[in-house]
Every structure is written in structure tokens, then in C-alpha cells.
N, C-alpha and C positions, 0 to 999 in steps of 0.2 A: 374611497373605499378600498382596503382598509384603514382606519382615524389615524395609523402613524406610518407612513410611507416606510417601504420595506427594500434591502438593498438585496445585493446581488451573491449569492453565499450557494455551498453545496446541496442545503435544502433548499431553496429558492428555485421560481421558476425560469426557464429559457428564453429570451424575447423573444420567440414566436409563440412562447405556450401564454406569454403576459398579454400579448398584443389578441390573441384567442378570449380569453379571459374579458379585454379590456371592451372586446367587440360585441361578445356575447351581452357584457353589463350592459352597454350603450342602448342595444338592442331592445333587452328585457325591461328595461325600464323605461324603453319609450311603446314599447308595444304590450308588455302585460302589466306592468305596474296600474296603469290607470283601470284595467277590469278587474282587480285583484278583491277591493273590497265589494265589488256586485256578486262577485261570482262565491264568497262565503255567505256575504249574505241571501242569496235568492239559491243557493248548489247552483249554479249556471254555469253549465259548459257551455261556451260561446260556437255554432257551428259554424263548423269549417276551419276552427283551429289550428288544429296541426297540420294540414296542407298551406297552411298558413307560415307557419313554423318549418315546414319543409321548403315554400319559397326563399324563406332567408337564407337558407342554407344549415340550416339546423339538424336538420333529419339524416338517417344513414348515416354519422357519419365513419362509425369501422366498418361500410361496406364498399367495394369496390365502387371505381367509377364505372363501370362499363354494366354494374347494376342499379345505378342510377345515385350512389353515395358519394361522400368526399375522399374513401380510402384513407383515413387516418387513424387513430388508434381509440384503443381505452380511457386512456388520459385523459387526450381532447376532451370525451366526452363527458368526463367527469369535471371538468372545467367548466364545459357549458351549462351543466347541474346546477353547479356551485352559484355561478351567474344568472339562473334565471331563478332558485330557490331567494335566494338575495328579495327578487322583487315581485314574486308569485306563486310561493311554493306548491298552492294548488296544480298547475300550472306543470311546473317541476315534475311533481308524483308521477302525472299521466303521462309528463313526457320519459322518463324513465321506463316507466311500465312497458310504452311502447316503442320505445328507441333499446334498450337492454332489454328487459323479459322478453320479448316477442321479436323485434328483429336480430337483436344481437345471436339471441339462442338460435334462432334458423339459418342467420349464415353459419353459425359454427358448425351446428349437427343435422342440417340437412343437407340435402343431395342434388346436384345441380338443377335438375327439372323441377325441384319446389324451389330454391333460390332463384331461379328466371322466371318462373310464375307469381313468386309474393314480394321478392323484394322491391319490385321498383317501386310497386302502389304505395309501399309503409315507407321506402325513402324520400317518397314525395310529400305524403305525410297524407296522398289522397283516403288512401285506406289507414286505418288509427289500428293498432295492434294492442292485445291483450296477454296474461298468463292465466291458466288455471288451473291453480294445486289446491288451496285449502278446499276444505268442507266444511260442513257441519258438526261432524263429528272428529276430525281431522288436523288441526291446526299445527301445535308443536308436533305433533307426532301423525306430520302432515303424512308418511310414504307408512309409515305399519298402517295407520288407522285408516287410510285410503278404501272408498268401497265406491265410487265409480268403477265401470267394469267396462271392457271392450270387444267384442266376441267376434271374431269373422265368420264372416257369410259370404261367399263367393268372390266375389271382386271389391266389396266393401266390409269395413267396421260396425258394427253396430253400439252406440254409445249409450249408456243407462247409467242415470248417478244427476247429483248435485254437485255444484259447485261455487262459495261462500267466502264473501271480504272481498271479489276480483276486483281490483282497482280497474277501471275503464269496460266493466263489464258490458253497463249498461249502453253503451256509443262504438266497441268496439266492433269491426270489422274481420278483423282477421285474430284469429286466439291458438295460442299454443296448451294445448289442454293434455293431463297426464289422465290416464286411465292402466288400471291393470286386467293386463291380458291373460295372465295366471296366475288367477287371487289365490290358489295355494301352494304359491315359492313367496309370496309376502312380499319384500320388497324388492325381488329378485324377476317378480311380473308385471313388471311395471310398465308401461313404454309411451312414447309422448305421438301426438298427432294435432296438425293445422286443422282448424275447423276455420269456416265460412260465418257468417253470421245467419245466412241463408240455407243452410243446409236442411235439412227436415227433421223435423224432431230436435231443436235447438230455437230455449227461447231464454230471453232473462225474465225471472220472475219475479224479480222488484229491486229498484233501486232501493239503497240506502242510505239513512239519514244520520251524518256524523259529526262530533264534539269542532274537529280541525280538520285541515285539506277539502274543505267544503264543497267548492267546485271540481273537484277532482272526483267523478263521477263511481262510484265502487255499488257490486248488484251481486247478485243472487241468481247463478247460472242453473237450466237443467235440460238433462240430456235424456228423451224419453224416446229410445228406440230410433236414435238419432244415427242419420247413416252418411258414414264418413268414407269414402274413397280409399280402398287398400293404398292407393299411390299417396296416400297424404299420411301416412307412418312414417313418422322421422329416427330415422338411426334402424338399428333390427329390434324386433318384436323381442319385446320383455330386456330391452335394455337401455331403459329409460330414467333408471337410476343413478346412471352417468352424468345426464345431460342433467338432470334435475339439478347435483351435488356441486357440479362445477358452474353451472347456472347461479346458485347460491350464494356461491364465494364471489362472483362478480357481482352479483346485487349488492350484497353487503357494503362493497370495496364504494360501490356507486354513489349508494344510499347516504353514507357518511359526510359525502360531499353537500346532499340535501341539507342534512345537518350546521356543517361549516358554511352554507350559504346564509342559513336562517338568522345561526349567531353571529354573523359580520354583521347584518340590517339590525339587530335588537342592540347590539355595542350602538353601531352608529347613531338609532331612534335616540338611544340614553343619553349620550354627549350632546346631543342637540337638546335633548328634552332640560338639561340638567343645566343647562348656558344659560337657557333664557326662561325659566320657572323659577321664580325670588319666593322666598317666604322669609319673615325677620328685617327685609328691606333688601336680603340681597341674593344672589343666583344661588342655589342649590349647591352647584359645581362648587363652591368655596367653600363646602361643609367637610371635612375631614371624611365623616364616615359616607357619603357619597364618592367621593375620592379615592376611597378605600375598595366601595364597590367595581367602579369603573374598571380598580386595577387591576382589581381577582379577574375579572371578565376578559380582559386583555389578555392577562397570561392565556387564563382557560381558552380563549379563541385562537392562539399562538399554537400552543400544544395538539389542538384538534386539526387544525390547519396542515402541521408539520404530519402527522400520523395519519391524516387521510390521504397524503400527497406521498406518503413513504410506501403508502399498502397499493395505491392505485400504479404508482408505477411496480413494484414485482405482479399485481394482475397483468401488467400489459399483455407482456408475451406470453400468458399461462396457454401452455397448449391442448389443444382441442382432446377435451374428456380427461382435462388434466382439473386440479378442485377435488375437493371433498375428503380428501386427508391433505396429515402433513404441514409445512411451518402457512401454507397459503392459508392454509382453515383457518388452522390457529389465528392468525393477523388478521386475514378478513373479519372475522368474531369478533377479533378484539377490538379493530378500529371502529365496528360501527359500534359499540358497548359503551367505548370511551366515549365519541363524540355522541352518539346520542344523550348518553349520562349527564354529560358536562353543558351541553344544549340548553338542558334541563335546569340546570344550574344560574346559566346566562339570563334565559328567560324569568326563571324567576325573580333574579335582581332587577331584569328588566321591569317587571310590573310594580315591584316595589320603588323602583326609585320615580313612576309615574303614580304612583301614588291611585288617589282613586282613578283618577283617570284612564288608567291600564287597566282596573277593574271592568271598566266597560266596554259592554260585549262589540261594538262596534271599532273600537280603535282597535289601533294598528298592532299595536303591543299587546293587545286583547288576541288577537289575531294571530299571533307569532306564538304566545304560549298557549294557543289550545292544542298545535301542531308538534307539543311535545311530546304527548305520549305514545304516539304512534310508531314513532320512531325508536322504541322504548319496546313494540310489540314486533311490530312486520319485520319480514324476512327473519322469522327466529326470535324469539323472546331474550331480554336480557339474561333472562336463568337459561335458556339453552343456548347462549350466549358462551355462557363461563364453564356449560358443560362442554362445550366443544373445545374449548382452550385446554380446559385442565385435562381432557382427553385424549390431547395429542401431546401434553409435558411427559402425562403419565406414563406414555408410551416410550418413552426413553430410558 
């Protein structure tokens, strides 16, 4: 993995980012690969998962050690993405969601007393972490259309509002939730707060039933008079549109890697599928226009590979409340646009060169493309995708 061994060049990785890479694979395929087809089929999130995933060393890992992480970077992490998306992408989502949405964002933009109170349990993976922005009414136009609200009352918040699509809603523990504090400056009232799962007036109100990322548990939050600790406001009041923006642009950067995991396993599935499936007396793989496929795929997984690995190194060092304009937007956008696009592409050939076989809802390749489209939606739709790009050419 990948079908043609890859040398050593200035896009290419470092032997220690390969050896990261080669460990994380090892890992995922001997630990989530064998739950991957249970947990689409039945939504089964396996408890105790992610403290699972945090013994191996998986969890935390851009947070200090002395808060219980590996202190490594961006990159790393999107490595580990890549390699567990490969052979669990359910798997993948939630660990994203909680490893970048929820821990990532609170080492960056909170303040030492919530960083020694939440991070150790999410770098353990004891406690599972969540985000929540969209709504109901909300989604691309997650921060104007925003109508969760947040009101202070003496020493706490009071939360009122829904909240719609939360990847890990339903299992999470610990969530980074945005509310606005002054719904008439619009997205200028914005501002982000840790909630509990436990807190009062916080409940999920239904999981949801979806096409792909099956196991990858996503609900339906609400927040009725739910009261949140003044001390648990991250960054200052009504300036949450920071952390949102630049929060974004590293999802995106992340996300991509989901991507580039999915399409190395659907290339891989194919070359195997395509050696030993004969029709006319002989392998598939000696058909020209199979040949032909395999080798659009290649390119196409070549190119997504090089452009998710070019964008996640300039997120590395992005600095804190840095995001949301500028050439990072732009790239972020664009790298998950391409790779999710081109995903799309892969998988499709993928089901066609499996013929019925890939039709069917249990196989693996069945599996790999229902996990397309979403990638195609979350964190920003394709069309707000391309508005983001041509928004900052324009700007020139």
C-alpha cells in the first residue's frame, strides 16, 4: 500500500513521517479493519473505542506531553487519518471529529485551566470529543443562519438552540459547541464554549441513520436552558468567529487525508479484484479497458496524495486565529474539493470494475462508495468549496 512503491523526492515523505504512516497502517488493519464491515452494518460504535485508540498512542497527538499527548504536529496527524481511513473510514470520521474538532480546537483557543482540565481525558481517548456548528436551519451558511443563543446569568451561560449532522454526538463526552452571544452583530456574536455531556439541559435527541460512515455515530443535539459554566467560554465573548474560521481550514486540510486513505484501499481492492476475476477464460486485468481504468485511478490517487500532503504541511505552523482568509483558505478549499472530487471518481471505477459484485450492499467496495458523498458535503459543500477559492483570487 501504495500498488507501486514510491521513492524518495521533494514531495515525498521523511522516514520518520513513512515509518508514522507504516505503523499507524499496521495498526489499523490489525485493530479496525476486522470491525469495519459490523459496525456499517449494525451503526456499531464499539465501546470503549477511542480510549482504545488512545492506548496505542493514537490520541493527542498536537498536544503536549505534560497534557497527556505525543507533542507532534499537524502532519503526523493527518497521516494517521490517512492510515486508518485505508481500513475503517467509519472509524477515521470520529476519530478526526475528536482528535481535530474538539481536541485540536481547545489546545489552540483555550486557556490553560480548560487545557489541564479536558485535555488529558480526550488524549487518553477516556473521554471521546465532539464539535457543534451546523443546525437545522444552518448548514452552508452555518455562522449568519446560526440561532442557538447563549445568554449570561451570573457565573454561568445559559444555552438554548439545536444542534444537527454532529458527527459523535451521540457517544460524545466532551463537545466544543458555538452559540451566539449577540445575535444582533450576526456573526460578529458569535463565541465557542466546552460543554459536558452531563451538564443540565443537554441531551441528544436522536441518532442518525446514514447512506456511508455508518459506525461513525452522528445526532441531533439540544440545548434547553442548558447551563454552562462562565469558565468554560473559550477565547472572549463574541469572538468565536475566529476559532470557528481557522478551525475550518484545518478540518478541511484533515479531511482530505480521509479522502486519500479511502482511494489507496478502492485502487488496492481493484488490482486484486481485477488478477483473479477471469470472464472469456481469462483475468479481467488483461482487458485493455480495465487497464485503462486502473491507470486513470493511479494517476488520480498520485495527484490527491501530492495536494493533501502539500496543504497539510503549510497548515502545520498556521498560527493561532490564523485561517479564514488568504492563500490557506483558498488551498484548504481547494485540496478537500480536488480530493473529495476525484474520490468520487476512483470509487466509481472502483464498483464498475467489481461489476455486480460492488453493487452489493455488503461488500467492501459497496462500502467504500457510499462514503463518497459526504465528503463532497461536510465541512463546506463543494459549491462553498469554489466560493471560497474564487473569493480570495478575486481579491487580488
Amino acid at each position: 500500500m501504495p500498488a507501486v512503491p514510491r521513492n524518495t523526492s521533494t514531495f515525498d515523505l521523511t522516514g520518520e513521517q513513512v515509518q508514522t504512516l507504516e505503523l499507524a497502517n499496521t495498526w489499523a488493519r490489525r485493530e479496525l479493519y476486522p470491525i469495519a464491515a459490523r459496525m456499517d452494518l449494525e451503526e456499531w460504535w464499539p465501546p470503549g473505542l477511542m480510549a482504545k485508540i488512545g492506548e496505542a498512542g493514537y490520541c493527542g497527538i498536537t498536544a503536549p506531553e505534560s497534557l497527556g499527548g505525543l507533542g507532534s504536529d499537524l502532519f503526523t496527524s493527518g497521516l494517521v487519518l490517512q492510515a486508518f481511513s485505508r481500513w475503517n473510514h467509519a472509524v477515521a470520521l470520529s476519530w478526526v471529529a475528536h482528535e481535530n474538532l474538539c481536541l485540536n480546537n481547545i489546545l489552540r483557543n483555550a486557556n490553560d485551566a480548560q487545557r489541564k482540565k479536558y485535555l488529558p481525558g480526550l488524549c487518553s481517548g477516556k473521554s471521546l470529543g465532539a464539535l457543534g456548528l451546523t443546525e437545522p436551519g444552518a448548514g452552508s451558511d452555518a455562522l449568519g443562519s446560526m440561532r442557538t443563543t447563549a445568554r449570561k446569568n451570573g457565573d454561568h451561560y445559559i444555552l438554548n438552540g439545536t444542534k444537527l449532522y454532529i458527527t459523535n454526538g451521540p457517544i460524545a463526552d466532551v463537545l466544543l459547541v458555538y452559540a451566539k452571544t449577540a445575535p444582533e452583530r450576526g456573526t460578529k456574536g458569535i463565541s465557542a464554549f466546552i460543554i459536558e455531556k452531563d451538564f443540565p439541559g443537554f441531551r441528544v435527541a436522536q441518532k442518525l441513520t446514514k447512506m456511508g460512515f455508518r459506525g461513525s455515530q452522528t445526532g441531533e443535539l439540544v440545548f434547553d436552558d442548558c447551563k454552562v459554566p462562565a469558565a468554560n467560554l473559550v477565547g472572549e465573548e463574541n469572538a468565536g468567529v475566529a476559532i470557528v474560521m481557522s478551525g475550518l481550514d484545518l478540518e478541511r486540510a484533515m479531511i482530505s487525508a480521509i479522502c486519500v486513505g479511502i482511494a489507496e484501499r478502492a485502487l488496492e481492492i481493484s488490482i486484486d479484484y481485477a488478477k483473479t476475476r477471469t470472464q472469456f477464460g481469462k483475468p479481467i486485468a488483461e482487458f485493455q479497458m480495465i487497464q485503462s481504468k486502473i491507470a486513470d485511478m493511479y494517476v488520480w490517487l498520485e495527484t490527491m496524495r501530492t495536494f493533501n500532503y502539500r496543504v497539510l504541511a503549510a497548515c502545520n505552523d498556521m498560527e493561532i486565529g490564523g485561517g479564514g482568509r488568504g492563500e490557506i483558505h483558498a488551498l484548504s478549499a481547494a485540496s478537500l474539493m480536488y480530493t473529495a472530487e476525484t474520490m468520487n471518481k476512483i470509487l466509481d471505477e472502483t464498483v464498475q470494475i467489481h461489476g455486480g459484485s460492488g453493487y452489493i450492499w455488503d461488500s467492501e467496495a459497496n462500502r467504500l462508495f457510499r462514503a463518497t458523498k459526504l465528503l463532497e458535503i461536510g465541512a463546506g459543500t463543494t459549491e462553498v468549496r469554489k466560493l471560497i477559492i474564487s473569493g480570495e483570487l478575486l481579491k487580488k
